[in-house]
N, C-alpha and C positions, 0 to 999 in steps of 0.2 A: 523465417518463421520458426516459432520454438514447439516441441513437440512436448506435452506434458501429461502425466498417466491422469484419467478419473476412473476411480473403479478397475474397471477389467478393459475398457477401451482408451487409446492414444487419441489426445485432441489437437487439435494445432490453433496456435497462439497469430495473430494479426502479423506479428512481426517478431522483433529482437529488443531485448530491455538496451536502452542506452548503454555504449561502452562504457569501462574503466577510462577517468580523466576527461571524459566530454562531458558538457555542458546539459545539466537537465535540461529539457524542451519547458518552454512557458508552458503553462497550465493555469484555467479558472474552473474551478469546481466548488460546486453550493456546500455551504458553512451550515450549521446544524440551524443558524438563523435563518436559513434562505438567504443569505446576501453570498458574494462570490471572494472565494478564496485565491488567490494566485501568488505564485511561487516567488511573488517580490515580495510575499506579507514577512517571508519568512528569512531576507536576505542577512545575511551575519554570524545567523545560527547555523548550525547544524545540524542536517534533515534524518530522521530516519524516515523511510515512505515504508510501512507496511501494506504493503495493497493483496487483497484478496475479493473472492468470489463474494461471499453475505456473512452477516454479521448472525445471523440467525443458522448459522453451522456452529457444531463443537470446535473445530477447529481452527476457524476464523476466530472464533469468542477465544479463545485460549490465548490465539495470537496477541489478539488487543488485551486480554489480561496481562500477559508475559511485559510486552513491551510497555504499558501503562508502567509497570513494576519497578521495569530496570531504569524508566526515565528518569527516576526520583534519584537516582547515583548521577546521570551525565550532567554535568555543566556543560550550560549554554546549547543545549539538543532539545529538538521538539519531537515529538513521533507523530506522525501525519498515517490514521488510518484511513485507507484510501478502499470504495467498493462504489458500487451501482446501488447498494439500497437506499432509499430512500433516507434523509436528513431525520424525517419524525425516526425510524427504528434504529437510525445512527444514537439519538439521545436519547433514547427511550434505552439502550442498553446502554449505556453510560451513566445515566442513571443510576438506573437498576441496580448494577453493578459496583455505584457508586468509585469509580472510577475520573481521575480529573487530571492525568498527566499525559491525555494525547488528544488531537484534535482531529474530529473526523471529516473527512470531507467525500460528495458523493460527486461519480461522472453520470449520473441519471439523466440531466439536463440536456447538454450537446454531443454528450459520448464520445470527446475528442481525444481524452486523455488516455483511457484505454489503446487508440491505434496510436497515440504519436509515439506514447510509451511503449507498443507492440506488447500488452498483455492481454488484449481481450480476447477473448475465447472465439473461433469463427465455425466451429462443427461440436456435436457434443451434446449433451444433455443441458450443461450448463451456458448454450451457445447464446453468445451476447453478453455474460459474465465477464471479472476480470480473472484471469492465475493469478494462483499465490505468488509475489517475488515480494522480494527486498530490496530497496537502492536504498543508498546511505551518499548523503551528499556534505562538502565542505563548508564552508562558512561560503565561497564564491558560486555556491552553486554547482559545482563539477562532483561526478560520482567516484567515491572511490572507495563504493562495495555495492555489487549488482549479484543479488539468486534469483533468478527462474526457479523455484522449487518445484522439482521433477516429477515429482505426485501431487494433486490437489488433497489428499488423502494425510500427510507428512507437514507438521509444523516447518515452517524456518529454520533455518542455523542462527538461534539468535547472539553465541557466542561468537562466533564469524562478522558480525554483524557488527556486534558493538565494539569487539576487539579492534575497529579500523577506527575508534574515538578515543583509544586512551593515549 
Protein backbone atom coordinates (compact mmCIF):
# COMPACT_ATOMS: atom_id res chain seq x y z
CA UNK A 1 0.00 0.00 0.00
CA UNK A 2 1.23 3.57 -0.99
CA UNK A 3 0.90 6.33 1.38
CA UNK A 4 -0.02 9.66 -0.28
CA UNK A 5 -0.54 13.26 1.40
CA UNK A 6 -4.27 15.04 0.76
CA UNK A 7 -4.20 18.22 2.41
CA UNK A 8 -2.92 18.08 5.96
CA UNK A 9 -3.80 14.12 6.36
CA UNK A 10 -1.86 10.83 4.92
CA UNK A 11 -4.08 8.41 2.93
CA UNK A 12 -3.29 5.02 1.96
CA UNK A 13 -3.66 3.72 -1.56
CA UNK A 14 -5.28 -0.15 -2.31
CA UNK A 15 -1.97 -1.39 -3.14
CA UNK A 16 1.36 -0.55 -5.18
CA UNK A 17 1.27 0.89 -9.02
CA UNK A 18 2.76 -2.08 -11.16
CA UNK A 19 6.72 -2.50 -11.10
CA UNK A 20 9.20 -1.16 -13.59
CA UNK A 21 9.43 -3.92 -16.70
CA UNK A 22 6.09 -5.80 -15.74
CA UNK A 23 3.26 -6.18 -17.71
CA UNK A 24 0.32 -3.73 -17.21
CA UNK A 25 -2.71 -5.77 -15.83
CA UNK A 26 -5.78 -5.92 -18.46
CA UNK A 27 -8.15 -3.33 -17.84
CA UNK A 28 -11.92 -2.40 -19.43
CA UNK A 29 -12.99 1.00 -18.67
CA UNK A 30 -15.91 3.05 -20.32
CA UNK A 31 -14.90 5.33 -23.38
CA UNK A 32 -16.56 8.75 -23.37
CA UNK A 33 -19.01 6.68 -25.70
CA UNK A 34 -20.10 4.23 -23.07
CA UNK A 35 -18.68 1.41 -24.94
CA UNK A 36 -15.54 -0.43 -23.08
CA UNK A 37 -11.97 0.51 -23.44
CA UNK A 38 -9.20 -2.17 -22.78
CA UNK A 39 -5.63 -2.19 -22.85
CA UNK A 40 -5.48 -4.36 -26.25
CA UNK A 41 -7.27 -1.24 -28.05
CA UNK A 42 -4.12 0.40 -27.55
CA UNK A 43 -1.31 -2.42 -28.25
CA UNK A 44 1.83 -1.03 -30.38
CA UNK A 45 1.68 2.28 -29.17
CA UNK A 46 2.86 3.67 -26.48
CA UNK A 47 0.79 4.47 -23.22
CA UNK A 48 1.06 7.34 -21.09
CA UNK A 49 -1.77 6.40 -18.17
CA UNK A 50 -2.28 9.82 -16.46
CA UNK A 51 -4.67 8.55 -13.76
CA UNK A 52 -6.08 10.90 -11.06
CA UNK A 53 -8.77 11.61 -8.43
CA UNK A 54 -11.58 14.03 -10.89
CA UNK A 55 -11.33 15.91 -13.61
CA UNK A 56 -13.28 18.72 -12.00
CA UNK A 57 -10.07 19.58 -9.68
CA UNK A 58 -7.32 22.34 -10.79
CA UNK A 59 -4.98 19.93 -10.72
CA UNK A 60 -6.25 17.02 -12.51
CA UNK A 61 -7.56 19.63 -15.33
CA UNK A 62 -3.82 21.00 -15.61
CA UNK A 63 -2.68 17.38 -15.70
CA UNK A 64 -4.97 16.57 -18.76
CA UNK A 65 -4.11 20.13 -20.25
CA UNK A 66 -0.21 19.45 -19.78
CA UNK A 67 -0.33 16.06 -21.29
CA UNK A 68 -3.09 16.78 -24.08
CA UNK A 69 0.10 19.45 -25.00
CA UNK A 70 2.97 17.31 -24.98
CA UNK A 71 1.14 14.45 -26.89
CA UNK A 72 1.21 16.53 -30.21
CA UNK A 73 5.45 16.21 -30.05
CA UNK A 74 5.38 11.99 -29.30
CA UNK A 75 5.08 9.76 -32.15
CA UNK A 76 3.24 6.81 -32.02
CA UNK A 77 2.01 7.65 -27.88
CA UNK A 78 -1.52 8.09 -26.77
CA UNK A 79 -2.15 9.62 -23.33
CA UNK A 80 -5.06 7.68 -21.45
CA UNK A 81 -6.68 10.03 -18.83
CA UNK A 82 -7.76 7.71 -16.36
CA UNK A 83 -10.52 8.85 -13.16
CA UNK A 84 -13.83 7.54 -11.61
CA UNK A 85 -15.89 10.55 -13.14
CA UNK A 86 -18.25 9.82 -14.96
CA UNK A 87 -17.74 9.68 -19.20
CA UNK A 88 -20.49 12.66 -19.63
CA UNK A 89 -17.72 15.24 -17.34
CA UNK A 90 -14.84 13.23 -18.95
CA UNK A 91 -16.26 15.00 -22.43
CA UNK A 92 -17.83 17.60 -21.38
CA UNK A 93 -14.21 18.90 -20.23
CA UNK A 94 -12.65 17.95 -23.29
CA UNK A 95 -14.84 19.69 -24.87
CA UNK A 96 -14.84 22.73 -23.16
CA UNK A 97 -11.39 22.78 -23.19
CA UNK A 98 -11.29 21.86 -26.71
CA UNK A 99 -8.64 19.52 -26.13
CA UNK A 100 -8.40 16.28 -28.65
CA UNK A 101 -4.96 14.54 -27.98
CA UNK A 102 -5.94 12.16 -24.96
CA UNK A 103 -8.45 9.73 -24.38
CA UNK A 104 -10.31 9.55 -21.34
CA UNK A 105 -11.39 6.67 -19.82
CA UNK A 106 -13.59 6.12 -16.44
CA UNK A 107 -13.29 3.02 -13.63
CA UNK A 108 -16.93 4.21 -12.57
CA UNK A 109 -18.50 1.00 -13.81
CA UNK A 110 -16.59 -2.14 -12.10
CA UNK A 111 -13.99 -0.18 -10.14
CA UNK A 112 -11.37 -3.00 -10.93
CA UNK A 113 -8.82 -0.90 -12.24
CA UNK A 114 -8.28 1.30 -9.55
CA UNK A 115 -7.23 -2.01 -7.10
CA UNK A 116 -5.51 -4.02 -9.69
CA UNK A 117 -3.45 -1.01 -10.41
CA UNK A 118 -3.37 -0.36 -6.50
CA UNK A 119 -4.39 3.45 -6.80
CA UNK A 120 -7.52 3.84 -5.23
CA UNK A 121 -7.73 5.65 -2.31
CA UNK A 122 -9.10 3.25 0.70
CA UNK A 123 -9.37 6.10 3.77
CA UNK A 124 -9.51 9.86 3.26
CA UNK A 125 -11.93 12.39 2.17
CA UNK A 126 -11.40 11.42 -1.35
CA UNK A 127 -12.00 7.53 -0.30
CA UNK A 128 -12.99 5.61 -3.29
CA UNK A 129 -11.16 7.99 -5.63
CA UNK A 130 -8.15 7.22 -7.79
CA UNK A 131 -4.20 8.91 -6.64
CA UNK A 132 -2.55 10.91 -8.77
CA UNK A 133 0.24 8.49 -10.64
CA UNK A 134 1.75 8.01 -13.88
CA UNK A 135 2.66 4.82 -15.71
CA UNK A 136 4.20 4.99 -19.12
CA UNK A 137 4.02 1.87 -20.98
CA UNK A 138 6.10 0.37 -24.21
CA UNK A 139 4.71 -0.66 -27.37
CA UNK A 140 4.40 -4.47 -25.50
CA UNK A 141 2.63 -3.15 -22.87
CA UNK A 142 5.48 -3.38 -19.91
CA UNK A 143 5.98 -0.08 -17.77
CA UNK A 144 8.92 1.56 -17.84
CA UNK A 145 8.02 4.73 -15.80
CA UNK A 146 5.73 4.34 -12.71
CA UNK A 147 4.97 7.86 -10.11
CA UNK A 148 2.69 7.42 -7.18
CA UNK A 149 2.76 11.33 -6.92
CA UNK A 150 3.25 11.91 -3.12
CA UNK A 151 0.71 14.72 -2.65
CA UNK A 152 -2.78 14.72 -4.43
CA UNK A 153 -2.13 18.53 -4.02
CA UNK A 154 1.40 18.29 -6.66
CA UNK A 155 1.10 17.83 -10.49
CA UNK A 156 3.20 14.96 -12.06
CA UNK A 157 6.73 14.91 -13.21
CA UNK A 158 5.81 15.19 -16.55
CA UNK A 159 9.43 15.69 -17.67
CA UNK A 160 10.19 12.17 -16.02
CA UNK A 161 7.52 10.92 -17.72
CA UNK A 162 7.96 11.70 -21.18
CA UNK A 163 11.88 11.64 -21.08
CA UNK A 164 11.31 7.48 -20.92
CA UNK A 165 9.79 8.10 -24.80
CA UNK A 166 12.45 9.88 -26.55
Amino acid sequence: MAKVELGDEIVTTYGNLPALNEKAPHFELVKSDLTIGTLEDFKGKRVIMNIFPSIDTRVCATSVRNFNKKATEMKNTVVLCISRDLPFAQARFVSDEELDKVTNLSDFRDRNFGKDYGVEMIDGAFEGLLSRAVLVLDESGHVIHSQQVPSINDEPDYLAALKTLL
